[in-house]
N, C-alpha and C positions, 0 to 999 in steps of 0.2 A: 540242713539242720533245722531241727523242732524250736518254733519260740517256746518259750514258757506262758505268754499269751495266746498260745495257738487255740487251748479250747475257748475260749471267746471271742473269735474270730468265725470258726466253725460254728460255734451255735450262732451270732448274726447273720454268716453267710447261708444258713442253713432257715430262718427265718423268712416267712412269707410276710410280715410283719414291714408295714413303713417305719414305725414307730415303736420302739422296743424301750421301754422302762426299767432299768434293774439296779437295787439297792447295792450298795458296795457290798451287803454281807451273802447276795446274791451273786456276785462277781465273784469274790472269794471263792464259795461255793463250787464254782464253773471252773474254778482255777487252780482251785485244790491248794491254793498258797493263801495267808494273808496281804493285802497290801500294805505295800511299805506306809511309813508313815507320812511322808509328803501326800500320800492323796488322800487326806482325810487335812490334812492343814492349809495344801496350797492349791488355791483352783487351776493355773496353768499346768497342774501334773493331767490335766482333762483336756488341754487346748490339743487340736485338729493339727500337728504338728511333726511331720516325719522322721524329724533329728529324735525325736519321744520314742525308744524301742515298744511304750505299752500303746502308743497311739498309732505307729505305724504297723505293726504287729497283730493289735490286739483288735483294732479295731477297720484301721482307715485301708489295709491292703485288702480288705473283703464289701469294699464301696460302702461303707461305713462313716458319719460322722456325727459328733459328742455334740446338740444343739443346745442341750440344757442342763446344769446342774446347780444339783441344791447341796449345800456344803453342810447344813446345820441338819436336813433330815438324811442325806446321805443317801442321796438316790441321785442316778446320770439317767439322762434319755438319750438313744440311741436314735440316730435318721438314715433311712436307707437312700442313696446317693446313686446316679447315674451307676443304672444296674449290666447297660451296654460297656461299662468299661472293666466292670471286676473281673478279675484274672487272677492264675494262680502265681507262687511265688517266681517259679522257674518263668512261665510266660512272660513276667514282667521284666525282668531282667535280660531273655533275649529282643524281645522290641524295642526298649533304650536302646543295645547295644546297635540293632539294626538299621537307629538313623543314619542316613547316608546324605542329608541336604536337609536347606530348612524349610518348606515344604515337611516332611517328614518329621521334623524337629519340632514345628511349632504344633502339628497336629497332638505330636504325643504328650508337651508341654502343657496344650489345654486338657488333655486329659487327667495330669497330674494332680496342677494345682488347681483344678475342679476340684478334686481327692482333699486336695491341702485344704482347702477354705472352708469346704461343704457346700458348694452350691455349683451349679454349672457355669461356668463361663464360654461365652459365643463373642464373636467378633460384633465392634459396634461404634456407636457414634454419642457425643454428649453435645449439650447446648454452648457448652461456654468453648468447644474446643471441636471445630469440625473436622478432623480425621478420624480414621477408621482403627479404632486400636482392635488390636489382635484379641482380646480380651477382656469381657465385661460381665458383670454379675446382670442378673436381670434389673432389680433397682439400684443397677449404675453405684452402687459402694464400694466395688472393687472393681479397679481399671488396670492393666496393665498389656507389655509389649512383648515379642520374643524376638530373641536377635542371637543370629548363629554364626562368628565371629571368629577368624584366625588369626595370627600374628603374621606380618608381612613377612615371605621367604620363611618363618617358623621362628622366627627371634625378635622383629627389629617393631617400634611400636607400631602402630595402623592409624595417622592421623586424621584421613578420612573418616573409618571410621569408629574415632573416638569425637568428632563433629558431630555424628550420625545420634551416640548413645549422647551427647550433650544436649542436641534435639530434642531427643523424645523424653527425656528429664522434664525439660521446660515444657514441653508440652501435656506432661504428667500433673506438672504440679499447679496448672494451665485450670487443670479439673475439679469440682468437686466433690471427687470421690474420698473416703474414708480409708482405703487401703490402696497403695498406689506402689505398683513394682514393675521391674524390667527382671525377664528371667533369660538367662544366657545358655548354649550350648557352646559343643566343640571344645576351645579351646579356655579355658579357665583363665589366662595369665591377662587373657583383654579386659575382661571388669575388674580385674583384681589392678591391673594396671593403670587404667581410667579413674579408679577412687584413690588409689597414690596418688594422683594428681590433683583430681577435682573432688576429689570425695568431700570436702570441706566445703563443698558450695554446696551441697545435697539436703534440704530441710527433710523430705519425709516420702521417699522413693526408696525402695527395699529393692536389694540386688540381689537376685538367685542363681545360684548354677545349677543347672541337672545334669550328675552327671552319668558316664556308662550303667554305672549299677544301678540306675533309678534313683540315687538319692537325690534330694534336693537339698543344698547348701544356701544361707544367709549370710552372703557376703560383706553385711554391713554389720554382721552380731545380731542384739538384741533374739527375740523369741516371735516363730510364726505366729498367724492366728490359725 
């Protein structure tokens, strides 16, 4: 099925351009709709956010992300983003489905929320925290971990490892990074289960699920960046 942000999609992924400029009445244009009125009032209708149908659609499934906008003159810049990972719709949805371990899990993970943030994340090390997280921006502002997790026997909880994901919390929040999360595979009921519990102890560690169909889920609420 065609998004309705498909032609601005096609023109970025069509774009030899790192850096693409275009006024909202040029958007339109491309879209042959008006925008609703939330993007012209609220700047998070821009943020780099996959739950967003105009952000993952329109811009971020063709290795696309929003680095700047100006609300008063009404122009977005566009950034072209690791150009090894864009793929088509159908593509993308069979290599989620195809992980089979975490190995395989966490690869596709950094490929994702590369996508989500705009910027590459690689595996790495900080000064106040020496482990190796699965996950870092180059200037170390976004840190996080992947953890691919089942429920013991398929029901009962997994107290090892909800020890495991209480770890790498404290050692998240250990850093001083600006954006600090744990993204989860496989089985969804484990992080959803572990904040029933401890989620009140959580100051500012963002939980994600990815799941089969590529989406990425904010287990804690709030909005991606």
């Amino acid at each position: 099925m065609t998004s309705k942000y498909s032609s601005l999609s096609t023109f970025l992924r069509n774009s030899r351009e790192e850096n693409v400029e275009l006024t909202f009445e040029e958007i339109e244009k491309k879209l042959q709709f008006n925008l609703p009125e939330s993007a012209y009032k609220y700047r998070p209708w821009w943020s780099n956010d996959t739950t967003h149908v105009q952000a993952q659609e329109g811009w971020m499934r063709s290795g696309w992300s929003v680095t700047t906008i100006d609300m008063g003159k009404r122009v977005v810049t566009f950034k072209k983003i690791l150009q090894q990972i864009i793929t088509s719709e159908n593509n993308k949805q069979s290599s989620s489905k195809d992980v089979k371990n975490f190995s395989e899990f966490e690869n596709y993970a950094r490929e994702q929320m590369s996508i989500m943030f705009g910027t590459e994340l690689r595996s790495g090390k900080t000064k106040e925290v020496q482990k190796l997280f699965d996950f870092m921006s180059y200037d170390k502002t976004i840190i996080g971990d992947a953890k691919y997790f089942t429920m013991v026997r398929g029901k009962v909880n997994p107290p090892g490892k909800f020890s495991v994901i209480a770890e790498h919390v404290w050692l998240l929040e250990k850093t001083n990074a600006k954006t600090k999360f744990l993204i989860f595979g496989n089985d969804e009921r484990v992080p959803i289960k572990w904040l029933e519990k401890y989620g009140n102890l959580v100051s500012n560690v963002d939980f994600y699920f990815l799941n089969e169909s590529g989406k990425i889920d904010n287990l804690r609420g709030g909005e991606n960046i």
